[in-house]
PDB file of N, CA, C and O in Angstrom:
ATOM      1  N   UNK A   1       0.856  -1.171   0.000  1.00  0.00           N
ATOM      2  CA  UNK A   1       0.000   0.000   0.000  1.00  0.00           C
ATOM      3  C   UNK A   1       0.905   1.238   0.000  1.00  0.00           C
ATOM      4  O   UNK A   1       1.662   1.560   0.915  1.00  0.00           O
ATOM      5  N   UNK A   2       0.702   1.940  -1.254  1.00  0.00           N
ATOM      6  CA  UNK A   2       1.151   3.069  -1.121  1.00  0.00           C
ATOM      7  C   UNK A   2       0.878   4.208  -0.147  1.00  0.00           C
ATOM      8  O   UNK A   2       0.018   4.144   0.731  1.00  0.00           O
ATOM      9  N   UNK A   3       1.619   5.184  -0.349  1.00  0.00           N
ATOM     10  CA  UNK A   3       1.503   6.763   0.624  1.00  0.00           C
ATOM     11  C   UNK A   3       0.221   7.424   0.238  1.00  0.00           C
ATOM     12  O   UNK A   3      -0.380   8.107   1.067  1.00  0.00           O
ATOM     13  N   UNK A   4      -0.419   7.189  -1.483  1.00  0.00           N
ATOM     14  CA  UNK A   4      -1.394   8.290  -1.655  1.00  0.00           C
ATOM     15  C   UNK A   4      -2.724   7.024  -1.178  1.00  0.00           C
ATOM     16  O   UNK A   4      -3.670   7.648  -0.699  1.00  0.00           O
ATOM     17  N   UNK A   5      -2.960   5.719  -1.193  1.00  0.00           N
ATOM     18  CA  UNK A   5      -3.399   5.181  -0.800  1.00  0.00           C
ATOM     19  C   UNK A   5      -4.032   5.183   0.463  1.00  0.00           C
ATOM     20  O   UNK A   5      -5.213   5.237   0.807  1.00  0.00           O
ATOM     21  N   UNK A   6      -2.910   5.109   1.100  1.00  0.00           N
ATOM     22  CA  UNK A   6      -3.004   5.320   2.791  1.00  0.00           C
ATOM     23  C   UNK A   6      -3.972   6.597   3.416  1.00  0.00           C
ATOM     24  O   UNK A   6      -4.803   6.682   4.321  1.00  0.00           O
ATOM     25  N   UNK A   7      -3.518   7.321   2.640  1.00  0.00           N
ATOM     26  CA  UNK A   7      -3.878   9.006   2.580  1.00  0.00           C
ATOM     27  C   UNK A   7      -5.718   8.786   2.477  1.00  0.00           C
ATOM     28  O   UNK A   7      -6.408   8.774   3.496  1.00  0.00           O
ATOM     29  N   UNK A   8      -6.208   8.651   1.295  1.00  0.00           N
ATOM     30  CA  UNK A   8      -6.995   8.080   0.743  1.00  0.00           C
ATOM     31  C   UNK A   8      -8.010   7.516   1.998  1.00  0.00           C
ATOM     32  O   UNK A   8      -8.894   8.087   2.637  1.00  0.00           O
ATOM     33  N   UNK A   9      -7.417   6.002   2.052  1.00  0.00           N
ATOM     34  CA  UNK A   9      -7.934   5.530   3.221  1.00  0.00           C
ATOM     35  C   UNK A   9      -8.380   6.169   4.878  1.00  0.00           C
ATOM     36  O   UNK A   9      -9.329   5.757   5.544  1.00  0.00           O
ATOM     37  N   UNK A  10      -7.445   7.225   5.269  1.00  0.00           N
ATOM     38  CA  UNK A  10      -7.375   7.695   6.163  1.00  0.00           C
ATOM     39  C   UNK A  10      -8.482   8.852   6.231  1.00  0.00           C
ATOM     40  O   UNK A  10      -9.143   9.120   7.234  1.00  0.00           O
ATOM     41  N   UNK A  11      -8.573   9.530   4.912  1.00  0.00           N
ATOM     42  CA  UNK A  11      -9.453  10.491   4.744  1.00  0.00           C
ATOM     43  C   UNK A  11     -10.707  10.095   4.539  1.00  0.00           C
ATOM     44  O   UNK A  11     -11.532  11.008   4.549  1.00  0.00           O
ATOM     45  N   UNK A  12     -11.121   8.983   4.351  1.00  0.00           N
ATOM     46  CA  UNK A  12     -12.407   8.498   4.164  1.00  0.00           C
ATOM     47  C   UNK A  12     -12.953   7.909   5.685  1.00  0.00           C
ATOM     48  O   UNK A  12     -14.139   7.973   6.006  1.00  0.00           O
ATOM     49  N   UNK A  13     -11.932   7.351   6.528  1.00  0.00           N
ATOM     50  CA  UNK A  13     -12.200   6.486   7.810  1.00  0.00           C
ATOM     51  C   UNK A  13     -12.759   8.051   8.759  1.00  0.00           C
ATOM     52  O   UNK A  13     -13.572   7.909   9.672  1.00  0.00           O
ATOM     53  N   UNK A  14     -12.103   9.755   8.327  1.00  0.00           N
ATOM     54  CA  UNK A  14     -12.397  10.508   9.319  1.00  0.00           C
ATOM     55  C   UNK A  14     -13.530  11.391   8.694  1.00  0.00           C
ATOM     56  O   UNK A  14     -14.034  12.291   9.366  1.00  0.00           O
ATOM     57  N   UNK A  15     -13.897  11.158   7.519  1.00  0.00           N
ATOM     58  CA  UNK A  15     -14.840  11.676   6.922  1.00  0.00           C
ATOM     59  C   UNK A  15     -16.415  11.753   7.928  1.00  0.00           C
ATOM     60  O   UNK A  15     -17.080  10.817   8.372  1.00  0.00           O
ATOM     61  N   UNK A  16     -16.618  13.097   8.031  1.00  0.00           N
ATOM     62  CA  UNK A  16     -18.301  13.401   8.703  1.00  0.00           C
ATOM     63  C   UNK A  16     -19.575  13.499   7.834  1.00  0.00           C
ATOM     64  O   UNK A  16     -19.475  14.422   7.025  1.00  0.00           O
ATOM     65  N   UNK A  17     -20.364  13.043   7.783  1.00  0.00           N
ATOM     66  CA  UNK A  17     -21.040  12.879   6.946  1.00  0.00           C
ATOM     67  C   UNK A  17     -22.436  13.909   7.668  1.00  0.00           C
ATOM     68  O   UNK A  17     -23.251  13.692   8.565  1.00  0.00           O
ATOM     69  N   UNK A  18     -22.149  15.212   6.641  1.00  0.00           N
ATOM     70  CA  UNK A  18     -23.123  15.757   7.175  1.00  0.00           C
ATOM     71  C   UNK A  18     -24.830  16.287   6.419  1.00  0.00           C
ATOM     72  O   UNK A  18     -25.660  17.168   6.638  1.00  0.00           O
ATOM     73  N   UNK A  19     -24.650  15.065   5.401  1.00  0.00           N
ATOM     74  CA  UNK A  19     -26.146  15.079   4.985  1.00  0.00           C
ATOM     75  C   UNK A  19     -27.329  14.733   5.947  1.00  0.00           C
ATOM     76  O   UNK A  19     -27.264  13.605   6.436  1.00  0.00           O
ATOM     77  N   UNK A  20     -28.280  15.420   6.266  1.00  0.00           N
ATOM     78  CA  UNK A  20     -29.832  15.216   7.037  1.00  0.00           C
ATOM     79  C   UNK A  20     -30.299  14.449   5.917  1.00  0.00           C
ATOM     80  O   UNK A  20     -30.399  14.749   4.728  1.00  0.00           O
ATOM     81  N   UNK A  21     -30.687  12.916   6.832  1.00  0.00           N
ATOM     82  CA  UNK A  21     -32.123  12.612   6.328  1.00  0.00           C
ATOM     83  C   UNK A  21     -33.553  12.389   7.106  1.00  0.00           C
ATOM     84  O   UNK A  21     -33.539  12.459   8.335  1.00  0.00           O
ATOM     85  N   UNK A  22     -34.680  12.145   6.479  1.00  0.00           N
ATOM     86  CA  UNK A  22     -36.093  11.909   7.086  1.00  0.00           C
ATOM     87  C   UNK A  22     -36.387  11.522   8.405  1.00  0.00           C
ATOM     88  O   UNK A  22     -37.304  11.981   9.086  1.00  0.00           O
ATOM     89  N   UNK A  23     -35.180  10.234   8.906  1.00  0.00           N
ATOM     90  CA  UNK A  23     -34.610   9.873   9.945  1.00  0.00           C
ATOM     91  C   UNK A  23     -34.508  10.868  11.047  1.00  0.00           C
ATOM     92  O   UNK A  23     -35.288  11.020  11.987  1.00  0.00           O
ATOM     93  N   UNK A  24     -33.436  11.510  10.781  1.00  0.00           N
ATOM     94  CA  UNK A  24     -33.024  12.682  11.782  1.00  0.00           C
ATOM     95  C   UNK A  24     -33.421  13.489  11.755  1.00  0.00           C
ATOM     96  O   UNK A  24     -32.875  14.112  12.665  1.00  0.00           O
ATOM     97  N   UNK A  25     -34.313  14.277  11.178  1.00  0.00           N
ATOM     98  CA  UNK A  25     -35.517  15.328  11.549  1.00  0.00           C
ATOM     99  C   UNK A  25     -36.562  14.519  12.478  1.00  0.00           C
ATOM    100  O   UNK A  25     -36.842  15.011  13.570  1.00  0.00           O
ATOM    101  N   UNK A  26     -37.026  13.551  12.167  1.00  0.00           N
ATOM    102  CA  UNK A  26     -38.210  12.819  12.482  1.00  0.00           C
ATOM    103  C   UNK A  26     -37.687  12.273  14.272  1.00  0.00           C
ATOM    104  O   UNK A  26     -38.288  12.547  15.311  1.00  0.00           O
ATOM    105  N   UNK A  27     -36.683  11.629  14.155  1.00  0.00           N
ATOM    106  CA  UNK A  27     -35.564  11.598  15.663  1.00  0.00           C
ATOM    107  C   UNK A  27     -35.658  13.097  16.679  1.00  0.00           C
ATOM    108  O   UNK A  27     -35.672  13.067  17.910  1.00  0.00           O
ATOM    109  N   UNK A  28     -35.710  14.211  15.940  1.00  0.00           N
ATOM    110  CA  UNK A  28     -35.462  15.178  16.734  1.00  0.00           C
ATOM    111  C   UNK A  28     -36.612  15.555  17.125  1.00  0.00           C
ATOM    112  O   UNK A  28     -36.849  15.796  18.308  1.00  0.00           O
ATOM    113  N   UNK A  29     -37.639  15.676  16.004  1.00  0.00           N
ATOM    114  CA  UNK A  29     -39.067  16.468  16.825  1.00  0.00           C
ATOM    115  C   UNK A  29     -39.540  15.182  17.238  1.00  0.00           C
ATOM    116  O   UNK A  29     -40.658  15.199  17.753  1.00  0.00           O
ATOM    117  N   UNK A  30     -39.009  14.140  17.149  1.00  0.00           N
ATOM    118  CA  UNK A  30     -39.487  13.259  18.724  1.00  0.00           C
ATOM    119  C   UNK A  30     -39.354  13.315  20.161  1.00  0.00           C
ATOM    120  O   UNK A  30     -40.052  13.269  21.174  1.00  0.00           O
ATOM    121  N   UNK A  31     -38.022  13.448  19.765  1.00  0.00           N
ATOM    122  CA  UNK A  31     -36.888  14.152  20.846  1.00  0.00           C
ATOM    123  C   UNK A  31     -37.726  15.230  21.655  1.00  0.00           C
ATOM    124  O   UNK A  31     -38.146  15.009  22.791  1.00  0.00           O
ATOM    125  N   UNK A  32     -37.877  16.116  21.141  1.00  0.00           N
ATOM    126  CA  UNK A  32     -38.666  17.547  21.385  1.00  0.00           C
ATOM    127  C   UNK A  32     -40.022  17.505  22.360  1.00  0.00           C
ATOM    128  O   UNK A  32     -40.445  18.107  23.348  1.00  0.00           O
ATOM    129  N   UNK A  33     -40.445  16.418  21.471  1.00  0.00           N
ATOM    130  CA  UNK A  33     -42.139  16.572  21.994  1.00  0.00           C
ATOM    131  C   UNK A  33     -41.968  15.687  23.705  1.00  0.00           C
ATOM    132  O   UNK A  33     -42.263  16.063  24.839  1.00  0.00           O
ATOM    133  N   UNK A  34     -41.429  14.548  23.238  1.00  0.00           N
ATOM    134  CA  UNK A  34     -40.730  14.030  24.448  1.00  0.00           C
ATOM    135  C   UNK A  34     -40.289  14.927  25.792  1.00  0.00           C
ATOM    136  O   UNK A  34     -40.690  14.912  26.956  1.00  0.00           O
ATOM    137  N   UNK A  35     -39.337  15.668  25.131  1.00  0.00           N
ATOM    138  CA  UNK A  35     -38.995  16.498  26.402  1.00  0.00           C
ATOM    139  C   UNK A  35     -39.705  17.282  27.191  1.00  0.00           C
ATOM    140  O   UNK A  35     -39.697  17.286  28.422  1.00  0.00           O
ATOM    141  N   UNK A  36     -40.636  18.291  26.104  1.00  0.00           N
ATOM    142  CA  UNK A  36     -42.080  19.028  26.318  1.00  0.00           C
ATOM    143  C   UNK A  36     -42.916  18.488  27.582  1.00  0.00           C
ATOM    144  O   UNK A  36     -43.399  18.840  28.658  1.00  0.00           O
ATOM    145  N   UNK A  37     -42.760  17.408  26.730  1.00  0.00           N
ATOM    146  CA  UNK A  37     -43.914  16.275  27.648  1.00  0.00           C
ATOM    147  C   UNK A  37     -43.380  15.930  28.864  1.00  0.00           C
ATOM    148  O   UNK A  37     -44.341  16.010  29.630  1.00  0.00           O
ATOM    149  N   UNK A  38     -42.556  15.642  29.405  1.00  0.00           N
ATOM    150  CA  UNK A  38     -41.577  15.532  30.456  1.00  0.00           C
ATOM    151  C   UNK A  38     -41.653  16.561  31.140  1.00  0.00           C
ATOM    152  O   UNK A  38     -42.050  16.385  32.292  1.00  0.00           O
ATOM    153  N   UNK A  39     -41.336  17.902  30.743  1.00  0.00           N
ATOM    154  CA  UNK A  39     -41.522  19.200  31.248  1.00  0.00           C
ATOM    155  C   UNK A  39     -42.598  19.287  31.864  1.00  0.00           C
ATOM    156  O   UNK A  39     -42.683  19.466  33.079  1.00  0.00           O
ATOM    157  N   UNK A  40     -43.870  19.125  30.805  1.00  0.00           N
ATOM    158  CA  UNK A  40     -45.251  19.227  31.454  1.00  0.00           C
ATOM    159  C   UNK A  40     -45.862  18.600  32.521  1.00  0.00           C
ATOM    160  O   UNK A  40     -46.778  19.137  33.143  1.00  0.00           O
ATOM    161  N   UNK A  41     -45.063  16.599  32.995  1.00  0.00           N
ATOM    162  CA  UNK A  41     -45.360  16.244  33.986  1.00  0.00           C
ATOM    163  C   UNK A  41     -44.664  16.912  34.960  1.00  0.00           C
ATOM    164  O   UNK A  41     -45.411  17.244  35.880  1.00  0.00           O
ATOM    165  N   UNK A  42     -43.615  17.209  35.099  1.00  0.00           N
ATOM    166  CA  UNK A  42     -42.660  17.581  35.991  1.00  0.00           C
ATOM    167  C   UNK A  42     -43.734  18.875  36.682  1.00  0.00           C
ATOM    168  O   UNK A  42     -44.003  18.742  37.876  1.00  0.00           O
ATOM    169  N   UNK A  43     -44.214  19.860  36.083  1.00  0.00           N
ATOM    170  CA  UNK A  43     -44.961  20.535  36.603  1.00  0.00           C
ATOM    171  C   UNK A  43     -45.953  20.376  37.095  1.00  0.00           C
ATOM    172  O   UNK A  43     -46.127  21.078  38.091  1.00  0.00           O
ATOM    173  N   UNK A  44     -46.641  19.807  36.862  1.00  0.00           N
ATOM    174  CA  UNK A  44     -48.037  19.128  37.297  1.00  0.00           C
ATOM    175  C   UNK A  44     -47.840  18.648  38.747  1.00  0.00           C
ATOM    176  O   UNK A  44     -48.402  18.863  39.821  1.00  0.00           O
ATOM    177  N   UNK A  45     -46.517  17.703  38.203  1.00  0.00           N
ATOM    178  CA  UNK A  45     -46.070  17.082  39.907  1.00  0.00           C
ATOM    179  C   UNK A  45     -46.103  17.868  40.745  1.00  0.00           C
ATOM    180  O   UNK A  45     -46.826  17.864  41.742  1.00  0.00           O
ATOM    181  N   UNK A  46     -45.266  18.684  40.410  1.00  0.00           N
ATOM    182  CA  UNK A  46     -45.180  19.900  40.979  1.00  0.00           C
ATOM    183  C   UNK A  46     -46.017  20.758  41.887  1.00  0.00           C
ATOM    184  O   UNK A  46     -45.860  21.036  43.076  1.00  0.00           O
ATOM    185  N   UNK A  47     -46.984  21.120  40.990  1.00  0.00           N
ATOM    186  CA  UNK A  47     -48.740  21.472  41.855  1.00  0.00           C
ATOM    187  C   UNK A  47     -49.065  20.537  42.540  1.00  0.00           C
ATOM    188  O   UNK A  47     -49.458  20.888  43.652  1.00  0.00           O
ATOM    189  N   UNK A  48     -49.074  19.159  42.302  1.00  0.00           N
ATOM    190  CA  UNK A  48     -49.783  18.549  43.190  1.00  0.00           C
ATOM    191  C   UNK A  48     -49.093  18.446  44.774  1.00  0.00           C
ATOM    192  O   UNK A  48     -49.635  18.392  45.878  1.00  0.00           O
ATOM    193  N   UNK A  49     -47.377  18.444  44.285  1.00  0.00           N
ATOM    194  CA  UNK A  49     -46.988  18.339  45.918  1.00  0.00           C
ATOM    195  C   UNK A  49     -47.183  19.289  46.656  1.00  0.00           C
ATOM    196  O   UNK A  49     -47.238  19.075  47.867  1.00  0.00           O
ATOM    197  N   UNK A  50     -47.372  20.827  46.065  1.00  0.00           N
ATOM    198  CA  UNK A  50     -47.573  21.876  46.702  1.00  0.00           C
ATOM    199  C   UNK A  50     -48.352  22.003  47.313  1.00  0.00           C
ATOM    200  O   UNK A  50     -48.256  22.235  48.518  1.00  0.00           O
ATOM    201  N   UNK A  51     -49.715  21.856  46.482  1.00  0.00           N
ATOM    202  CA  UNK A  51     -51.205  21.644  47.219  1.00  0.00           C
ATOM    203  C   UNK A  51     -51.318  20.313  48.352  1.00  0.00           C
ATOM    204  O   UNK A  51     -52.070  20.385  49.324  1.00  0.00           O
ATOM    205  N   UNK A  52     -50.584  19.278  48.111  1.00  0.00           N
ATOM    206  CA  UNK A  52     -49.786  18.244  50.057  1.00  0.00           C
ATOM    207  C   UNK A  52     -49.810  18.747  50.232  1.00  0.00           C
ATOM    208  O   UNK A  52     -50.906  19.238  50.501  1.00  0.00           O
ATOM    209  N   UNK A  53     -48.389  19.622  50.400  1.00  0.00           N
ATOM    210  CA  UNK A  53     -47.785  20.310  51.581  1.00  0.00           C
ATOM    211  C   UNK A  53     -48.508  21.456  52.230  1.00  0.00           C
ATOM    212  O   UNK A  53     -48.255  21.665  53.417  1.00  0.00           O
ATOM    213  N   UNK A  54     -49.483  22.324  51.535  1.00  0.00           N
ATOM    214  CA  UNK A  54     -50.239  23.175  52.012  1.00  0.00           C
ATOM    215  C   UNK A  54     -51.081  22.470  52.968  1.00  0.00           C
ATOM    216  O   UNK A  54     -51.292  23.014  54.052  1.00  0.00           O
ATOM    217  N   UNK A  55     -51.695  21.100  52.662  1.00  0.00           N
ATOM    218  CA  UNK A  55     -52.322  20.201  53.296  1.00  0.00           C
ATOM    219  C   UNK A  55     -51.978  20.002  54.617  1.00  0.00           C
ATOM    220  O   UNK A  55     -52.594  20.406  55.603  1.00  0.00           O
ATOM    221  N   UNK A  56     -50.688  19.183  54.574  1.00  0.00           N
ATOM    222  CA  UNK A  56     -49.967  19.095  55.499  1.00  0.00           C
ATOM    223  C   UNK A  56     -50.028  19.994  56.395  1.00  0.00           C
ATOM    224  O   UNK A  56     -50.270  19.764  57.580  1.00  0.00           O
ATOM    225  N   UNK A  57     -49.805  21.136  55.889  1.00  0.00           N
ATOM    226  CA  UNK A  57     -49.182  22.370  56.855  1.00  0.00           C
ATOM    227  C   UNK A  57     -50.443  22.588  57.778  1.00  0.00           C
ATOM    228  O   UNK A  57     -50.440  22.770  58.996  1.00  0.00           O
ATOM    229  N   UNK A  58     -51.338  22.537  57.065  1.00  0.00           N
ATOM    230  CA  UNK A  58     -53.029  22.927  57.234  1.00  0.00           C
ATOM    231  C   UNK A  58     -53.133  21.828  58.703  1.00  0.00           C
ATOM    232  O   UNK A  58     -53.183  22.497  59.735  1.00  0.00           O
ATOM    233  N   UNK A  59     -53.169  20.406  58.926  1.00  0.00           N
ATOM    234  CA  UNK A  59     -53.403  19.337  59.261  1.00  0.00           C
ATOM    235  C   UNK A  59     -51.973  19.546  60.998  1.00  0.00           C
ATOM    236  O   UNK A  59     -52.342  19.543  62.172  1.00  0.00           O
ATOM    237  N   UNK A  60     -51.077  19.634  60.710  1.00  0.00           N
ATOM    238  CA  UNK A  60     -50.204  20.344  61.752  1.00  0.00           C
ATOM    239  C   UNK A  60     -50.379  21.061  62.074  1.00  0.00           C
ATOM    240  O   UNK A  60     -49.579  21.169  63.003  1.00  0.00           O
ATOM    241  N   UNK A  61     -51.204  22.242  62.032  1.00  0.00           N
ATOM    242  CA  UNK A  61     -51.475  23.349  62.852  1.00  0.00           C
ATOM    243  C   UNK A  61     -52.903  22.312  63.628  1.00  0.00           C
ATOM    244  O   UNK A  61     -52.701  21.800  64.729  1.00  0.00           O
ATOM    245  N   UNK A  62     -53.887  22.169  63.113  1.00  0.00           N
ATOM    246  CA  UNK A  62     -54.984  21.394  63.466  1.00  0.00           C
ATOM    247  C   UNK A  62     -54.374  20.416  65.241  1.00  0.00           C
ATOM    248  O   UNK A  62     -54.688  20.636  66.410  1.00  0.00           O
ATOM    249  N   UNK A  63     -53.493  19.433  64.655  1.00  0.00           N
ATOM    250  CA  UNK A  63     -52.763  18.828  65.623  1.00  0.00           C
ATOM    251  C   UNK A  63     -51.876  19.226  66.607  1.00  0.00           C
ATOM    252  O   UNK A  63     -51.494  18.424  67.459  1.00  0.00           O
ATOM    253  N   UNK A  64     -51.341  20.899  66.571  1.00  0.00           N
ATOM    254  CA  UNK A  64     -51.092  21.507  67.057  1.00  0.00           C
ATOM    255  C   UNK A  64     -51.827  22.420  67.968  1.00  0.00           C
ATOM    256  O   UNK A  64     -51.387  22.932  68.997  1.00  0.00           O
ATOM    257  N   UNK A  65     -52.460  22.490  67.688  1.00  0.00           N
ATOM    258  CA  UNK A  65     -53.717  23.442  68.185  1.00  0.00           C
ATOM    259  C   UNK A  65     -54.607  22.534  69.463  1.00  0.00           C
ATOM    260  O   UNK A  65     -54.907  22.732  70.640  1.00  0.00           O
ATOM    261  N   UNK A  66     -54.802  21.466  68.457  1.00  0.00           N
ATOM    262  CA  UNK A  66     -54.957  19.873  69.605  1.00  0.00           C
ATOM    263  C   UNK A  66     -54.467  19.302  70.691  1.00  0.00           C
ATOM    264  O   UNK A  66     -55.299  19.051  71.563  1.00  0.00           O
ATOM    265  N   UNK A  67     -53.431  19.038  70.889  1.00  0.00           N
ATOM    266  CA  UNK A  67     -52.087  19.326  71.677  1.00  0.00           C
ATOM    267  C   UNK A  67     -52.302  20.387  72.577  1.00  0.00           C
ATOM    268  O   UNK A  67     -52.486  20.183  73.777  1.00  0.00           O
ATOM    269  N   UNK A  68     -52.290  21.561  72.044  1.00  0.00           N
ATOM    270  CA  UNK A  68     -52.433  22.192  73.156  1.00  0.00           C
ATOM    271  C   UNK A  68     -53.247  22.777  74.015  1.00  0.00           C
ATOM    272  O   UNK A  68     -52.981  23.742  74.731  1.00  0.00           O
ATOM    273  N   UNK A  69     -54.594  21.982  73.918  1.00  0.00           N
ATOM    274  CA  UNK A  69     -56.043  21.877  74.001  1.00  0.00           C
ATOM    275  C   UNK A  69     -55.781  21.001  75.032  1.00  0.00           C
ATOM    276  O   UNK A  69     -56.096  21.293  76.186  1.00  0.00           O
ATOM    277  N   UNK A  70     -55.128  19.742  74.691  1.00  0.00           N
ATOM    278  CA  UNK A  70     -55.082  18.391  75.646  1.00  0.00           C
ATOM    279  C   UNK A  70     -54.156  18.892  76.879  1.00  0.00           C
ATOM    280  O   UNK A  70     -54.561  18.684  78.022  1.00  0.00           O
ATOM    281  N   UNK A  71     -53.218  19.391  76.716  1.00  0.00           N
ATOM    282  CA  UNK A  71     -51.584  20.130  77.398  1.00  0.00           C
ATOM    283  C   UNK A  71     -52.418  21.215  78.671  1.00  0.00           C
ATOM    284  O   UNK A  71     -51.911  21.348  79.785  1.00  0.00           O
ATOM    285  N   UNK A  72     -53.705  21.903  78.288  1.00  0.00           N
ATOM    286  CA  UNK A  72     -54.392  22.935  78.764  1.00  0.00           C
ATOM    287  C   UNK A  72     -54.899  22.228  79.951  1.00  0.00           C
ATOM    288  O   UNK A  72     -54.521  22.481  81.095  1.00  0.00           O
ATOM    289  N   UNK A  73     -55.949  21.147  79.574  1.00  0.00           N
ATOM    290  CA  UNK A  73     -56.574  20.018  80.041  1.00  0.00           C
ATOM    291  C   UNK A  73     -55.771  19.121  81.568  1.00  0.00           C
ATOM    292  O   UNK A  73     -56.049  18.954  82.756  1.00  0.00           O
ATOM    293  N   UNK A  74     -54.928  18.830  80.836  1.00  0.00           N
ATOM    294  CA  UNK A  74     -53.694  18.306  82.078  1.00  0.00           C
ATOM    295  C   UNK A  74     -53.444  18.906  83.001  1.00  0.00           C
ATOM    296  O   UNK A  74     -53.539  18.511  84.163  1.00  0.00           O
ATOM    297  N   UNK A  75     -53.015  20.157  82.556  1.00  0.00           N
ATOM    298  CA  UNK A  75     -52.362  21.231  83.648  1.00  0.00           C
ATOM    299  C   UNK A  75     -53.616  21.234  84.476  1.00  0.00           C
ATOM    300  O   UNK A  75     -53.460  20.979  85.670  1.00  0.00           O
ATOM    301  N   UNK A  76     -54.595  21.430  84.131  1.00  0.00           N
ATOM    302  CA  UNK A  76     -55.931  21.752  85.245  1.00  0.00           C
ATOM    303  C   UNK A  76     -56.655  20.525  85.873  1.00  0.00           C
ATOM    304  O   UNK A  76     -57.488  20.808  86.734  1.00  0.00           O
ATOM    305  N   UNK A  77     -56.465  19.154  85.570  1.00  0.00           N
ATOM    306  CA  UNK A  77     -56.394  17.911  85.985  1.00  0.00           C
ATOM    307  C   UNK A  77     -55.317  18.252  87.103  1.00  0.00           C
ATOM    308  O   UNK A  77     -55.612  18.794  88.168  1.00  0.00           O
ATOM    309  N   UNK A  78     -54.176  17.912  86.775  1.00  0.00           N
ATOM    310  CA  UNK A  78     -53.055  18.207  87.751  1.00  0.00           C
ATOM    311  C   UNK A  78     -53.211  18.796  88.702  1.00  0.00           C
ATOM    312  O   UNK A  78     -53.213  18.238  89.799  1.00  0.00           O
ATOM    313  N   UNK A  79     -53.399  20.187  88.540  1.00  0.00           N
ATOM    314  CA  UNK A  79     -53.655  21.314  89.541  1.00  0.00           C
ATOM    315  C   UNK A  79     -54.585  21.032  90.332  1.00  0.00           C
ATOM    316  O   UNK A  79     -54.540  21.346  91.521  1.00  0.00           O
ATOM    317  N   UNK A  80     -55.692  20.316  89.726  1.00  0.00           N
ATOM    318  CA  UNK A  80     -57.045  20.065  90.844  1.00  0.00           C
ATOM    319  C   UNK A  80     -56.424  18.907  91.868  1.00  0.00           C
ATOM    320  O   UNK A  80     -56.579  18.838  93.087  1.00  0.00           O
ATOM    321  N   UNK A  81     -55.620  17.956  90.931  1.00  0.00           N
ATOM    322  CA  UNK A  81     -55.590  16.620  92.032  1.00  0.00           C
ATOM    323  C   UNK A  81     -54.428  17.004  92.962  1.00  0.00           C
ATOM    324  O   UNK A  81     -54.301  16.178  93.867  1.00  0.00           O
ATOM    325  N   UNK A  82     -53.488  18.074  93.010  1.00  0.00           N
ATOM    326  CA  UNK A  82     -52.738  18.841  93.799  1.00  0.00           C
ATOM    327  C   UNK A  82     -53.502  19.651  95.019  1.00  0.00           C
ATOM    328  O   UNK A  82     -53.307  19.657  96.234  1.00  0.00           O
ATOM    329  N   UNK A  83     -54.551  20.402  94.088  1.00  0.00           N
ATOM    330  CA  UNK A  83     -55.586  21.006  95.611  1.00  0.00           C
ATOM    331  C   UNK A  83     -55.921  20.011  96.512  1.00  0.00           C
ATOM    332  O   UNK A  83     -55.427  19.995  97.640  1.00  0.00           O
ATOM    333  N   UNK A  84     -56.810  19.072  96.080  1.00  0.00           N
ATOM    334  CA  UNK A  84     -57.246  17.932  96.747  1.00  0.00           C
ATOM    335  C   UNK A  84     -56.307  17.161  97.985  1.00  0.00           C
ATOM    336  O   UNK A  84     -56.524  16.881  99.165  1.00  0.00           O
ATOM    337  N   UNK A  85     -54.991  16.956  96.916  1.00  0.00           N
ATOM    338  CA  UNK A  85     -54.190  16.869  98.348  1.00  0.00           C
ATOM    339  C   UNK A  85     -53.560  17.146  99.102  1.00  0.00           C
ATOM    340  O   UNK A  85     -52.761  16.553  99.827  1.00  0.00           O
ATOM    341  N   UNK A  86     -54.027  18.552  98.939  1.00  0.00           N
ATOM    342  CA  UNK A  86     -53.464  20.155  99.735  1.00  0.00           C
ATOM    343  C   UNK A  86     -54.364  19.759 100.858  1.00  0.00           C
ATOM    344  O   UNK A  86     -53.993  19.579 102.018  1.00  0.00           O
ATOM    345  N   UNK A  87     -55.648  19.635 100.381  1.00  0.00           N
ATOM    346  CA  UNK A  87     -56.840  19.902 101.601  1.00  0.00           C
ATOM    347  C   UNK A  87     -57.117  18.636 103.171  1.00  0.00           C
ATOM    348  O   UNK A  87     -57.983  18.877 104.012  1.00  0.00           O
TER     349      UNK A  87
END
């Protein structure tokens, strides 16, 4: 094998081939809509955990508020069965 041969060979093995076909348009706005679509659940998710956590937040104060309803309750249980055996 000659030098212009080699040459030849070498230039064809690094050759880019940058013709588009039907393929690779059709690949990309798949690509696209795909991602879109991905995007769009991602948001959705999104709202829905928000509207939880508002939930949540909502539901902890509730149980909080509860708590210290019951906490109120005790102290004046306590206090009475303390008078009692004051007297």
């Amino acid at each position: 094998m000659n030098v212009e041969e080699r040459r030849t060979l070498d230039q064809k093995r690094f050759e880019i081939d940058t013709k588009f076909n039907i393929a690779h348009i059709a690949a990309t706005v798949a690509m696209v809509i795909a991602l879109s679509k991905c995007g769009t659940d991602i948001r959705d998710v999104q709202v829905e955990h928000s509207v939880e956590i508002k939930h949540l937040k909502e539901s902890r104060e509730e149980v909080r508020d509860s708590l210290e309803k019951i906490n109120l309750k005790l102290d004046r249980l306590i206090e009475q069965r303390n008078d009692a055996r004051r007297k």
